[in-house]
KOLDOVEX-727735 format. One record per residue (C-alpha): residue number from 1; residue in one letter; y, z, x. Coordinates in steps of 0.1 Angstrom, whole numbers, plus 5000, padded with zeros to 4 digits. Each point is the difference from the previous one (the first is absolute). Example, Ala and Ser with C-alpha at 12.3 -4.5 7.8 and 13.67 -1.06 7.14 Angstrom:
nr  rest  north  up  east
1  A  4955  5078  5123
2  S  5034  4993  5014
end
This chain:
nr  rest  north  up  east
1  X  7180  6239  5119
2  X  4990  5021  5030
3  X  4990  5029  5008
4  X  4995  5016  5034
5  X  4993  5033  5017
6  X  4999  5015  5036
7  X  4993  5037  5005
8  X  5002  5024  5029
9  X  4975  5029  5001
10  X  5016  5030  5018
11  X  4982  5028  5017
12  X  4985  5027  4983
13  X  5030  5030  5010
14  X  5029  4971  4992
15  X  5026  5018  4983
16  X  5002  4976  4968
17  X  5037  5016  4992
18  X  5013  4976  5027
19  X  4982  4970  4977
20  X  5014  5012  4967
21  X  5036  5009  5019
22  X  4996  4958  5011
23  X  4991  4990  4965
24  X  5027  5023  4984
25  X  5030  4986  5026
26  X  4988  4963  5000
27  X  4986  4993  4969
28  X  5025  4985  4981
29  X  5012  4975  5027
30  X  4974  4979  4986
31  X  5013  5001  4965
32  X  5012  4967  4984
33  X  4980  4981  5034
34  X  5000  4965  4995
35  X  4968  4984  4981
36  X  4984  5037  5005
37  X  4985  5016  4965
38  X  4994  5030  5014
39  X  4993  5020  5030
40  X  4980  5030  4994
41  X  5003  5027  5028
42  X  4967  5013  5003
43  X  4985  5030  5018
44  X  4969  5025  4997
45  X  4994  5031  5018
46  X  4971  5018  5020
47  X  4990  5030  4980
48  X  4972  5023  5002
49  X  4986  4976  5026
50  X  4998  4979  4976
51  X  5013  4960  5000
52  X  5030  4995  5026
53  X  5037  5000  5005
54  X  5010  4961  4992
55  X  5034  4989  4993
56  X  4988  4955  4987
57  X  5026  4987  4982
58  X  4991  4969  4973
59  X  5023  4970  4989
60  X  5000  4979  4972
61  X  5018  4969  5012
62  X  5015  4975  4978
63  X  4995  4969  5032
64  X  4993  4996  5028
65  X  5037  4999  5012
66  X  5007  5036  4991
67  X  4971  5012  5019
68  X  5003  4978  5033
69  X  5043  5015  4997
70  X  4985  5034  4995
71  X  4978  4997  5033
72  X  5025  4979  5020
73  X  5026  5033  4988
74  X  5012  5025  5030
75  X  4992  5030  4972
76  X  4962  4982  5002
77  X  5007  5000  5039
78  X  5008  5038  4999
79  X  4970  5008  4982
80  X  4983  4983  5029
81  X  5013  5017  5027
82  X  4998  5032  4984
83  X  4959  4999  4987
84  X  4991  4966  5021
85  X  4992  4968  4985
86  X  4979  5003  4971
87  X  4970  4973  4994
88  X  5011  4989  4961
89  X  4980  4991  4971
90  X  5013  4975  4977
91  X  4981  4987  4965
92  X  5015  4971  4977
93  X  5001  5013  4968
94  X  4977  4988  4971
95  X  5025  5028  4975
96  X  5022  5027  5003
97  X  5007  5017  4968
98  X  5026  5029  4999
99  X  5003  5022  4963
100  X  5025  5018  4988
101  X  5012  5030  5022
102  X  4985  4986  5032
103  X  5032  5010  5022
104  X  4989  5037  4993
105  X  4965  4996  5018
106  X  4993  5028  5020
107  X  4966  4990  5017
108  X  4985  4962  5012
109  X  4962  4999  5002
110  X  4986  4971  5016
111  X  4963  4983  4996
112  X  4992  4972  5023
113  X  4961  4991  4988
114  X  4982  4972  5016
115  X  5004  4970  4979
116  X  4962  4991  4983
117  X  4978  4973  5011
118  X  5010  4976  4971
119  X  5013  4969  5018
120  X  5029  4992  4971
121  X  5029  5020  5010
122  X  5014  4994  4960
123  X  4967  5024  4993
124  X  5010  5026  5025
125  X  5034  4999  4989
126  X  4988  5005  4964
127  X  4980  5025  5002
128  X  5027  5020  5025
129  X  5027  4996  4973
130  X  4977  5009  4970
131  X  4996  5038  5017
132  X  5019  5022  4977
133  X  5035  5014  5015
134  X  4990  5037  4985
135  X  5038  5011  4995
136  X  5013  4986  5030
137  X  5037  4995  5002
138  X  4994  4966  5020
139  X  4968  4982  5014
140  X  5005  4970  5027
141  X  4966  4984  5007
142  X  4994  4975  5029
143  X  4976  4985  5024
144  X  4995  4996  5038
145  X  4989  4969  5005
146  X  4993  5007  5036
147  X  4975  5027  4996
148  X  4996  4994  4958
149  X  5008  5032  4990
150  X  5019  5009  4971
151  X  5030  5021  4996
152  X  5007  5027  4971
153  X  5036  5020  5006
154  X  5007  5019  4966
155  X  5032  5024  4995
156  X  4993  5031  4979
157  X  5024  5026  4992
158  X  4979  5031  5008
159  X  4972  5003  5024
160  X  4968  4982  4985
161  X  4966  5012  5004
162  X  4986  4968  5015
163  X  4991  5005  5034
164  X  4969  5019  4990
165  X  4989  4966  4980
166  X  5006  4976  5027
167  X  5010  4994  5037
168  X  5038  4997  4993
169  X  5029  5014  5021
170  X  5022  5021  4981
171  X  5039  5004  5012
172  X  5030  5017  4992
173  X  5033  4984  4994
174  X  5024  5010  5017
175  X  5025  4973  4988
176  X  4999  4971  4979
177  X  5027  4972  5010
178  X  5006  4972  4975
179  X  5025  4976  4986
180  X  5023  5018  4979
181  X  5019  4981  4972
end
């Protein structure tokens, strides 16, 4: 399994309707995608001058092949020509664990730490997965091997009080497309 993200950070006055609008009339064109587990339509907003208006959507890919059919797509090609080519982060997956009610997730955090300086991957790997999931709906941990960092995307049904404990991003969902069936 993969998973990957690109995100486009819009300017401060960007009327984030016109995101939401996309994500409510597109969404579901991704549902049932070939090899894709789920696409989770991500966006934050600027408020109080506070963080910024993003809309970064995150895969969890099945292969390879579903993601390279999802680039070479012309609904990846639109996305393109409407926000410019995004620079995209991809992580292998050492687990992806999705709980009971996970279609229902309402907000994505994400947690990318620098990986430690223990040369045995297995240890950073252990010690990643052995971080507790603290009621989240789903938890997908990976690693960039290019820049060894880890990856921590977690699904929670409300909005969790994380950010103030660590550095991670915390997103709306706008839409969740998955395999249905």
């Amino acid at each position: 399994m993969i998973a990957m993200q690109y995100g486009f950070t819009l300017p401060a006055d960007y009327d984030m309707t016109i995101i939401e609008r996309r994500i409510a009339e597109r969404g579901h064109l991704l549902d049932n995608f070939p090899s894709l587990r789920f696409k989770a339509y991500l966006y934050s907003r600027r408020q109080g001058g506070q963080g910024e208006n993003r809309y970064a959507p995150f895969y969890l890919w099945d292969d390879p092949a579903g993601m390279d059919r999802f680039l070479s797509s012309e609904g990846f090609a639109d996305l393109c020509r409407a926000f410019g080519r995004p620079s995209i982060e991809i992580w292998p997956l050492w687990q992806a664990e999705l709980y009971e009610g996970w279609r229902d997730a309402r907000y994505l955090s994400i947690a990318i730490t620098p990986l430690g300086r223990d040369p045995s991957l297995a240890e950073q790997r252990k010690q990643q997965l052995t971080q507790a999931n603290g009621g989240a709906l789903g938890v997908v941990h990976g690693y960039d091997p290019g820049q060894w960092r880890a990856l921590r995307a977690s699904l929670w049904a409300t909005q969790p009080d994380i950010i103030t404990k660590d550095s991670s991003q915390l997103y709306k969902v706008g839409y969740l497309a998955t395999q249905h069936g």
